[in-house]
PyMOL commands that place a pseudoatom at each C-alpha (Angstrom):
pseudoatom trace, name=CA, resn=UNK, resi=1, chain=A, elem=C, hetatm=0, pos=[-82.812, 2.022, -77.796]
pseudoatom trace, name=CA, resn=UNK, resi=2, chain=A, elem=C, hetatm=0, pos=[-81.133, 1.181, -74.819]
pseudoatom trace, name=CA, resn=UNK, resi=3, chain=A, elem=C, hetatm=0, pos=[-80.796, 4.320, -72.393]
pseudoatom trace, name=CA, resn=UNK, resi=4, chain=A, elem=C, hetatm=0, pos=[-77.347, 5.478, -70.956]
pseudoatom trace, name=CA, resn=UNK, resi=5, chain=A, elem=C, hetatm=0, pos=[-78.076, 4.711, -67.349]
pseudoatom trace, name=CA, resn=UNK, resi=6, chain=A, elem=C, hetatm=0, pos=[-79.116, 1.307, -68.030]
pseudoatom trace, name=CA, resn=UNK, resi=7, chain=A, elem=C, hetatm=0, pos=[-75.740, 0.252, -69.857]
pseudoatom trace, name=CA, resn=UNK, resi=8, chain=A, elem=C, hetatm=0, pos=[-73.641, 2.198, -67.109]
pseudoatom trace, name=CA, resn=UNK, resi=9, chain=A, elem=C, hetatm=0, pos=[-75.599, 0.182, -64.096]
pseudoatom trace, name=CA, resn=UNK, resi=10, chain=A, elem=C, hetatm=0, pos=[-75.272, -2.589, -65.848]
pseudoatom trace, name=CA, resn=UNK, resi=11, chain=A, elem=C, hetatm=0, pos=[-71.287, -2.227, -66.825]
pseudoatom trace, name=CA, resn=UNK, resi=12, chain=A, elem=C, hetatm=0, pos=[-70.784, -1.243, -62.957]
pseudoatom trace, name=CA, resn=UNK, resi=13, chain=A, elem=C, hetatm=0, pos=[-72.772, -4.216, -61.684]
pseudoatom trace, name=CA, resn=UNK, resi=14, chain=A, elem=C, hetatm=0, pos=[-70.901, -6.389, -64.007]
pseudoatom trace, name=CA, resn=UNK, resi=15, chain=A, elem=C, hetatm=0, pos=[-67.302, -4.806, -62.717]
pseudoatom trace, name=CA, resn=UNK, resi=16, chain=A, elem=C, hetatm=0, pos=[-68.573, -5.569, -58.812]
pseudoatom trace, name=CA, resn=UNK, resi=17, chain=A, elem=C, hetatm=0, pos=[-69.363, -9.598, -59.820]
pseudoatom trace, name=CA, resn=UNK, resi=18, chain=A, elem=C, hetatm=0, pos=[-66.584, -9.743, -61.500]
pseudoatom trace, name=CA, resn=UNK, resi=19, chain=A, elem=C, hetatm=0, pos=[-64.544, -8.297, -58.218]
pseudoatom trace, name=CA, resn=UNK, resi=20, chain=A, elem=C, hetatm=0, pos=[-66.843, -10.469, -55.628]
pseudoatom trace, name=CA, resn=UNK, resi=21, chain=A, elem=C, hetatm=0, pos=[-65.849, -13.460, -57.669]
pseudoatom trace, name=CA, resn=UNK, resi=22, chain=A, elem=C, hetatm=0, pos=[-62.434, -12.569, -57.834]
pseudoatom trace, name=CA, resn=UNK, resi=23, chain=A, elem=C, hetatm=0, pos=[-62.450, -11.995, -53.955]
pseudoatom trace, name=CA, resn=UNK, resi=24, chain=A, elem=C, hetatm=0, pos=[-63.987, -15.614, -53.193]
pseudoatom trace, name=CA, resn=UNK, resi=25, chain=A, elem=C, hetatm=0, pos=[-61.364, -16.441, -54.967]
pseudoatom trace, name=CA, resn=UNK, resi=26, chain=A, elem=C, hetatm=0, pos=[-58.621, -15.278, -53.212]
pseudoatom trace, name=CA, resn=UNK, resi=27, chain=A, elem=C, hetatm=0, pos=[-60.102, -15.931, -49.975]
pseudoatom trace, name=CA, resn=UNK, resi=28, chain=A, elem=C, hetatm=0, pos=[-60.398, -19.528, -51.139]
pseudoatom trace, name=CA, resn=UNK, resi=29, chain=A, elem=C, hetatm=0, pos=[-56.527, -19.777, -51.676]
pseudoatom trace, name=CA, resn=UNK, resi=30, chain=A, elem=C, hetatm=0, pos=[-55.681, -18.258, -48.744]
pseudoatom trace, name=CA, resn=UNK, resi=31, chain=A, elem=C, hetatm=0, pos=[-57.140, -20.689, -46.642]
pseudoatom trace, name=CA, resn=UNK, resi=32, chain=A, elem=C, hetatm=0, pos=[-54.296, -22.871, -47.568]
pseudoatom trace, name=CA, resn=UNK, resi=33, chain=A, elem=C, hetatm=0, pos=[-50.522, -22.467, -46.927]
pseudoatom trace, name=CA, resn=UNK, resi=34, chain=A, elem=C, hetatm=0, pos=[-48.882, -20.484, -49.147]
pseudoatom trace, name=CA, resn=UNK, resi=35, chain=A, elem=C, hetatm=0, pos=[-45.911, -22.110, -50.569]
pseudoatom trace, name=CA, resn=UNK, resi=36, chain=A, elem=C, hetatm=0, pos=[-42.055, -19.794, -50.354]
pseudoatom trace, name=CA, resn=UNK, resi=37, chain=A, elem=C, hetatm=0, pos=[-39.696, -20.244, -52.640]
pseudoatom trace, name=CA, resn=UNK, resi=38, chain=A, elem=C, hetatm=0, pos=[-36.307, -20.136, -51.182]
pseudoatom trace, name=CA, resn=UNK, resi=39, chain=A, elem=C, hetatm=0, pos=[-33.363, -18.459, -52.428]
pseudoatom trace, name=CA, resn=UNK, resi=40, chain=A, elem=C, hetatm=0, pos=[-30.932, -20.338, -54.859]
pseudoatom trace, name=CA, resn=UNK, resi=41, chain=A, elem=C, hetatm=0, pos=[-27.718, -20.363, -52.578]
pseudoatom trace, name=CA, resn=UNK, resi=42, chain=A, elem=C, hetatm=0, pos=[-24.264, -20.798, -54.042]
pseudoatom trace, name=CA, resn=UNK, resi=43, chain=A, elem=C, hetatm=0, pos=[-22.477, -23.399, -52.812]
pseudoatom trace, name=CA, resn=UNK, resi=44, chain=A, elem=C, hetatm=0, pos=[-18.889, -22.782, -51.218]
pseudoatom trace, name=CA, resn=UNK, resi=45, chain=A, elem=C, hetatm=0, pos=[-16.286, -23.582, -53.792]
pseudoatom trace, name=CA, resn=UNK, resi=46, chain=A, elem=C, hetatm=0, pos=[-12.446, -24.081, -52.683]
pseudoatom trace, name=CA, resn=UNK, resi=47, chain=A, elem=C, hetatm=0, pos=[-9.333, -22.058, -54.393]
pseudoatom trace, name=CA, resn=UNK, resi=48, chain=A, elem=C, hetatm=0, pos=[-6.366, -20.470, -54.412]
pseudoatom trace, name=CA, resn=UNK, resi=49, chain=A, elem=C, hetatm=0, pos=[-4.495, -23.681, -53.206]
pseudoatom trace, name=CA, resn=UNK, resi=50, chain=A, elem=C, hetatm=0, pos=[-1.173, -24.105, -52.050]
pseudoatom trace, name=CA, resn=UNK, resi=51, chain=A, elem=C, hetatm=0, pos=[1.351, -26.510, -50.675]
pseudoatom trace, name=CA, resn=UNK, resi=52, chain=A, elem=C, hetatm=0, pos=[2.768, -26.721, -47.319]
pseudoatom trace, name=CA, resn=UNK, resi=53, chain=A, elem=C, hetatm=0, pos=[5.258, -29.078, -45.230]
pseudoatom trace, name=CA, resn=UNK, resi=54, chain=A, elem=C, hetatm=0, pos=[4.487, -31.009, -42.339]
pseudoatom trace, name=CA, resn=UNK, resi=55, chain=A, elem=C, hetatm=0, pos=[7.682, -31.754, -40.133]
pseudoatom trace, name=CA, resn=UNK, resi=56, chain=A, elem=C, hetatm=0, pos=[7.924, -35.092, -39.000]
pseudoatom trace, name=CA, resn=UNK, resi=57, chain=A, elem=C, hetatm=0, pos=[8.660, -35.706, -35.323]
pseudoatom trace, name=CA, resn=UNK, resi=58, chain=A, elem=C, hetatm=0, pos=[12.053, -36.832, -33.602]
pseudoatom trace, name=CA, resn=UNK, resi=59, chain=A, elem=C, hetatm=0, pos=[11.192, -39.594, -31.061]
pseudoatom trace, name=CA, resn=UNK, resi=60, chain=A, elem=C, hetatm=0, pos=[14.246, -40.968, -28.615]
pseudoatom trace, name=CA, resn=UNK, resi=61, chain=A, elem=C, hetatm=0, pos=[14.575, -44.586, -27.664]
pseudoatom trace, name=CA, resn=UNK, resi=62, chain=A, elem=C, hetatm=0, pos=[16.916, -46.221, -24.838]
pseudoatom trace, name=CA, resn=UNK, resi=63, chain=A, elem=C, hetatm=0, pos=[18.876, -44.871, -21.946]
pseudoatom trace, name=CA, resn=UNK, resi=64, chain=A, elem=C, hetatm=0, pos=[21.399, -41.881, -21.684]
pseudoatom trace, name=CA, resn=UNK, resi=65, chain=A, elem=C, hetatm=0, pos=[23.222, -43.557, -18.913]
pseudoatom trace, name=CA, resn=UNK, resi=66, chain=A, elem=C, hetatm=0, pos=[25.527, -42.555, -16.005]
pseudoatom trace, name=CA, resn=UNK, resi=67, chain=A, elem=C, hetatm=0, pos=[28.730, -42.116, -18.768]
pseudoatom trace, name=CA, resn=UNK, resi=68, chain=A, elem=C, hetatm=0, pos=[27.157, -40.444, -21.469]
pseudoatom trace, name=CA, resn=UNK, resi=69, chain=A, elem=C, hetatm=0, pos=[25.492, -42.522, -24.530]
pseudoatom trace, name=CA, resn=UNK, resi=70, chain=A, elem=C, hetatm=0, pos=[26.345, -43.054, -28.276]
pseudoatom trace, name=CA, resn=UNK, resi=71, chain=A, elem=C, hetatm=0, pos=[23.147, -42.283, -30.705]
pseudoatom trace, name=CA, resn=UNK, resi=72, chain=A, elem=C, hetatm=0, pos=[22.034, -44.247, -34.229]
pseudoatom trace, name=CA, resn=UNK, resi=73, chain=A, elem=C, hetatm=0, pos=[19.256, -43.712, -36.426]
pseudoatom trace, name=CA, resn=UNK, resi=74, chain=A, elem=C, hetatm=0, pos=[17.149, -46.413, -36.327]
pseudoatom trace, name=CA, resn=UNK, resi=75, chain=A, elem=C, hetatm=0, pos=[14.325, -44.286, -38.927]
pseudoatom trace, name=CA, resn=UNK, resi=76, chain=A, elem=C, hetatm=0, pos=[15.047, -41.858, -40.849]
pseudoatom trace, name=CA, resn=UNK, resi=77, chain=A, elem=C, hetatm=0, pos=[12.269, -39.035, -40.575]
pseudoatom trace, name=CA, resn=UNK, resi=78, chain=A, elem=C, hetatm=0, pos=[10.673, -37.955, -43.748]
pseudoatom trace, name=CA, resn=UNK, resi=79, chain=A, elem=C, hetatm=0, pos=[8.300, -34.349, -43.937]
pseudoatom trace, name=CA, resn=UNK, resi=80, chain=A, elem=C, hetatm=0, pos=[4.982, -35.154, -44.890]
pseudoatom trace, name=CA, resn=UNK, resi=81, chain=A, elem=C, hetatm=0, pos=[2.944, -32.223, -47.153]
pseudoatom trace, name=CA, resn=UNK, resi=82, chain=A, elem=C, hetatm=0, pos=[-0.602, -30.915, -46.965]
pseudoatom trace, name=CA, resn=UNK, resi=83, chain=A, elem=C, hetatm=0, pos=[-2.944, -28.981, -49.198]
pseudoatom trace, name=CA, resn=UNK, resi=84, chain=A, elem=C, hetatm=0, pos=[-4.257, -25.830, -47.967]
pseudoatom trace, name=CA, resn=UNK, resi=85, chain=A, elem=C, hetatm=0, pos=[-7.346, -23.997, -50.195]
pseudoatom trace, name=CA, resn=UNK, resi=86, chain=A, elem=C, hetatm=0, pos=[-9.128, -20.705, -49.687]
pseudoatom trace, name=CA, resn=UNK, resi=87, chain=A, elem=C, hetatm=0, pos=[-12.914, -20.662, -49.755]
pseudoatom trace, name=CA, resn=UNK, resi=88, chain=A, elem=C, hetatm=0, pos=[-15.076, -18.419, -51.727]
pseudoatom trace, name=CA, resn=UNK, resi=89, chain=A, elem=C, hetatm=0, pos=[-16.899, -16.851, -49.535]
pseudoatom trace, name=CA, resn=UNK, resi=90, chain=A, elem=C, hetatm=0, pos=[-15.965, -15.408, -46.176]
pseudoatom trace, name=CA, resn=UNK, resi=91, chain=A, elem=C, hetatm=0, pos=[-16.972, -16.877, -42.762]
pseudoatom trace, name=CA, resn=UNK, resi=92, chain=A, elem=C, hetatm=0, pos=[-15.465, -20.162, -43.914]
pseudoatom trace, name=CA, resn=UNK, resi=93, chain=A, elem=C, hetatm=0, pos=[-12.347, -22.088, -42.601]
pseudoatom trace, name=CA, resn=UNK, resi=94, chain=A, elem=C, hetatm=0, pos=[-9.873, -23.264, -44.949]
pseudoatom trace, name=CA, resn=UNK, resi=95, chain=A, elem=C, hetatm=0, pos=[-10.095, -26.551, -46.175]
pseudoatom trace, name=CA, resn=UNK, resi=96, chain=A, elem=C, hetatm=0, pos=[-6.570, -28.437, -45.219]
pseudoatom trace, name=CA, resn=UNK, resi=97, chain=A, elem=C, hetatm=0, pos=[-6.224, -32.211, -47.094]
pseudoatom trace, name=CA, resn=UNK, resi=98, chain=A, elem=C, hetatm=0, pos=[-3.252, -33.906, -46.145]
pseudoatom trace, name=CA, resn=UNK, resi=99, chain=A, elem=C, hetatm=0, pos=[-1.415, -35.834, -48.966]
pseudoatom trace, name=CA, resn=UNK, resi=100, chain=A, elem=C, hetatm=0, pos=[1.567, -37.896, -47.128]
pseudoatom trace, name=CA, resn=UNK, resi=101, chain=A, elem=C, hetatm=0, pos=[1.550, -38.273, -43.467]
pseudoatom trace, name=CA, resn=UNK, resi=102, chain=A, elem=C, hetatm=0, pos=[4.925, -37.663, -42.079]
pseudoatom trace, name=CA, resn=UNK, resi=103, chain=A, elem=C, hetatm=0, pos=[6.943, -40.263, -41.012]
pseudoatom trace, name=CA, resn=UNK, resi=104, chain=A, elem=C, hetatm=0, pos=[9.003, -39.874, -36.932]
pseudoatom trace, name=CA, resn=UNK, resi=105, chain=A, elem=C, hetatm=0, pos=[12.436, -39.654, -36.800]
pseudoatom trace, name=CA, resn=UNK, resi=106, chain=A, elem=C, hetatm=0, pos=[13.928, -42.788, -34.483]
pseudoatom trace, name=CA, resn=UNK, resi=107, chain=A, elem=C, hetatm=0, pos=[17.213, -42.337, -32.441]
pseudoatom trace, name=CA, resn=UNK, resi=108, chain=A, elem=C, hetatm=0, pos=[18.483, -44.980, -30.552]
pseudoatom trace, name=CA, resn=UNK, resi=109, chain=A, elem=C, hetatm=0, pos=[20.543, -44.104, -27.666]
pseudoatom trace, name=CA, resn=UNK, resi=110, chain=A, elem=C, hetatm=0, pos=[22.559, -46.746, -26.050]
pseudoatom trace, name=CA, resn=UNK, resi=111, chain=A, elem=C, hetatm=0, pos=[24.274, -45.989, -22.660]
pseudoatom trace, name=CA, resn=UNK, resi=112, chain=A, elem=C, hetatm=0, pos=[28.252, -46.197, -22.990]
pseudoatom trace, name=CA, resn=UNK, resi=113, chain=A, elem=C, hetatm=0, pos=[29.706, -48.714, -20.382]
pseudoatom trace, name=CA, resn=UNK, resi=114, chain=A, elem=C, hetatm=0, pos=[31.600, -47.208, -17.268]
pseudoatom trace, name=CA, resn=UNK, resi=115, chain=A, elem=C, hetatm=0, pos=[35.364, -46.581, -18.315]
pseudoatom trace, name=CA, resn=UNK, resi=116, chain=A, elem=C, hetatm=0, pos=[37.609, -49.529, -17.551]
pseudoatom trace, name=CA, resn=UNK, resi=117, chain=A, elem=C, hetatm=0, pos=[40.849, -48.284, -15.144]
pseudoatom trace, name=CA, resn=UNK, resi=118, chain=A, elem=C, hetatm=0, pos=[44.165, -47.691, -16.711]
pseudoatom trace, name=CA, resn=UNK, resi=119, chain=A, elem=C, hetatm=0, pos=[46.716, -49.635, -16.378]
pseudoatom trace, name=CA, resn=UNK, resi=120, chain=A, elem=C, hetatm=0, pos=[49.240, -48.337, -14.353]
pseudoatom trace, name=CA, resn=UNK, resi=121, chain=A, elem=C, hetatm=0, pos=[52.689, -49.288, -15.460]
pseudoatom trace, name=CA, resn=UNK, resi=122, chain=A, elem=C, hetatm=0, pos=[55.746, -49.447, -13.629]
pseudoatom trace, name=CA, resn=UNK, resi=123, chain=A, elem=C, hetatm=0, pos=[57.483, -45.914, -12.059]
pseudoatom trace, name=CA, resn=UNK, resi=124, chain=A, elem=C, hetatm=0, pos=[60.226, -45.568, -14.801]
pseudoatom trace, name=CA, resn=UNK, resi=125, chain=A, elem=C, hetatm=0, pos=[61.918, -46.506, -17.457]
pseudoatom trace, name=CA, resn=UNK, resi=126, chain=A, elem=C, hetatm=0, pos=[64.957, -48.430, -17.077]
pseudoatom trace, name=CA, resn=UNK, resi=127, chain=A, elem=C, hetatm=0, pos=[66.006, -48.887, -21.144]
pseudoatom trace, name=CA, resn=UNK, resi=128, chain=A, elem=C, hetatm=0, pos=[64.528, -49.948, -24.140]
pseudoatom trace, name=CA, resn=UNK, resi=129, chain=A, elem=C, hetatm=0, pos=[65.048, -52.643, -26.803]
pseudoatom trace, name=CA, resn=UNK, resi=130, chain=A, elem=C, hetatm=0, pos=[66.085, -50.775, -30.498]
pseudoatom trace, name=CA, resn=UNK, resi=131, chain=A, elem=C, hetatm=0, pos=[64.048, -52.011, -33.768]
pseudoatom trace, name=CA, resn=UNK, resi=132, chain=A, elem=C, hetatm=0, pos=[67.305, -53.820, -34.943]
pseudoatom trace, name=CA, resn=UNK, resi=133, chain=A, elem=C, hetatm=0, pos=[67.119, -56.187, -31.749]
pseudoatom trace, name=CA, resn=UNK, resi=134, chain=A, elem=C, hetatm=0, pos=[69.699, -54.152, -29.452]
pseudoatom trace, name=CA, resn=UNK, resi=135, chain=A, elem=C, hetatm=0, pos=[69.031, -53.515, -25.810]
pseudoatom trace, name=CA, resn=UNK, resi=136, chain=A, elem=C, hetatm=0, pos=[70.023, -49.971, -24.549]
pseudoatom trace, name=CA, resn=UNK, resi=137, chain=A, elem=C, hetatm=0, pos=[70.278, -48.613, -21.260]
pseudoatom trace, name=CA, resn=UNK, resi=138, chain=A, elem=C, hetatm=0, pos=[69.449, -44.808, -22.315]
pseudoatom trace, name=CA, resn=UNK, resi=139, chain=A, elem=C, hetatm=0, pos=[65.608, -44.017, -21.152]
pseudoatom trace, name=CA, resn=UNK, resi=140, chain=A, elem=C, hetatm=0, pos=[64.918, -40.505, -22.895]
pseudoatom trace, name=CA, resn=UNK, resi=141, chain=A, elem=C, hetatm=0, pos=[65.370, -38.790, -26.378]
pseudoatom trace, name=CA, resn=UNK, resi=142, chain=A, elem=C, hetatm=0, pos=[67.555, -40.216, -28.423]
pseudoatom trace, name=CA, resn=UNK, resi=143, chain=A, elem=C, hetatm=0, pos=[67.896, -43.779, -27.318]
pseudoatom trace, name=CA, resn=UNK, resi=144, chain=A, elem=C, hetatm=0, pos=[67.934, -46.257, -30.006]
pseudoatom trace, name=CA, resn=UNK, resi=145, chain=A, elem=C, hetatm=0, pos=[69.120, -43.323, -32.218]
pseudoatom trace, name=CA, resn=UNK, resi=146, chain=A, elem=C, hetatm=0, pos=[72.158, -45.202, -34.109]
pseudoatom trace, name=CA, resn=UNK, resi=147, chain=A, elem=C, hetatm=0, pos=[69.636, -48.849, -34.018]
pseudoatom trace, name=CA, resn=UNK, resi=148, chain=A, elem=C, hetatm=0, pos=[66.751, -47.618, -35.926]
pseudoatom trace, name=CA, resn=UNK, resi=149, chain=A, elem=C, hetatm=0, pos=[64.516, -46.227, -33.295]
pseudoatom trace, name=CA, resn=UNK, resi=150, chain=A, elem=C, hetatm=0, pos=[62.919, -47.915, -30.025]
pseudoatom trace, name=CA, resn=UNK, resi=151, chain=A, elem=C, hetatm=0, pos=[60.806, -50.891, -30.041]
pseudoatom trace, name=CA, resn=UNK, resi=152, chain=A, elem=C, hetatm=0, pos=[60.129, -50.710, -26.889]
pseudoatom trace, name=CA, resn=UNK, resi=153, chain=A, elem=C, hetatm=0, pos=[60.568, -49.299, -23.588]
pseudoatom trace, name=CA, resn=UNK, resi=154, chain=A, elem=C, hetatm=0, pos=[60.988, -51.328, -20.524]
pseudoatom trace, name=CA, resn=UNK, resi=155, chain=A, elem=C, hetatm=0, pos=[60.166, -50.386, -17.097]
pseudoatom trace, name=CA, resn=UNK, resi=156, chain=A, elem=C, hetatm=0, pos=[60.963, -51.364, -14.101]
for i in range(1, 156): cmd.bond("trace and resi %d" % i, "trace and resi %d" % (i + 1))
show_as sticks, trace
zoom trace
């Protein structure tokens, strides 16, 4: 028969290879690098979109001259519209995607020439020839009254 204190040395020497193995072990893999594994990071997904306008520029060609200018629309401007999502996480910018590019607004101004003198006519009138062909002598309201009406006026 195998005495008590020979199967307890021999369990407790067999428990301290066991650990000493064990050990060189893991001194053995520690020698090299050990590897991390990173965290699985969610990527940044876009939503919660909505549409907005873009204005579209007025741009002015030509002169306004000394006497004023006249205007005409050479292009006529059209908005243009962009896409504008919230991320899903926070720290992020929205992300803005433009759909149509807006398009200018041309004017064209073109001076207006300097204004041409009057004509001056003569002083006063002197008579006036009636619709039907009559000449009259009267130069106020009421010439030409019996004739039709005045023609015209004449001056002197």
């Amino acid at each position: 028969m195998v005495s008590k204190d020979k199967i307890i040395k021999s369990t407790i020497g067999a428990v301290i290879g066991v650990a000493a193995v064990a050990g060189m072990a893991g001194a053995a893999n520690n020698s090299q690098p050990q590897q991390t594994i990173a965290p699985v990071v969610q990527p940044v997904t876009y939503s919660d979109c909505r549409t907005e306008e873009i204005p579209f520029e007025t741009q002015y060609e030509g002169e306004t001259g000394q006497y004023g200018y006249t205007e005409t629309i050479k292009q006529q401007g059209v908005a243009g519209s962009k896409k504008i999502c919230k991320p899903s996480k926070p720290g992020y910018e929205d992300k803005v995607e433009v759909i149509t590019q807006p398009v200018n607004h041309v004017i064209v101004r073109t001076p207006k020439p300097a204004p041409q003198p009057v004509q001056q006519q003569s002083h006063y009138r002197v008579g006036a020839i009636c619709r039907d062909g009559w000449q009259s002598h009267a130069t106020g309201r009421g010439a030409c009254s019996h004739h039709g009406g005045v023609s015209e006026w004449l001056y002197e």
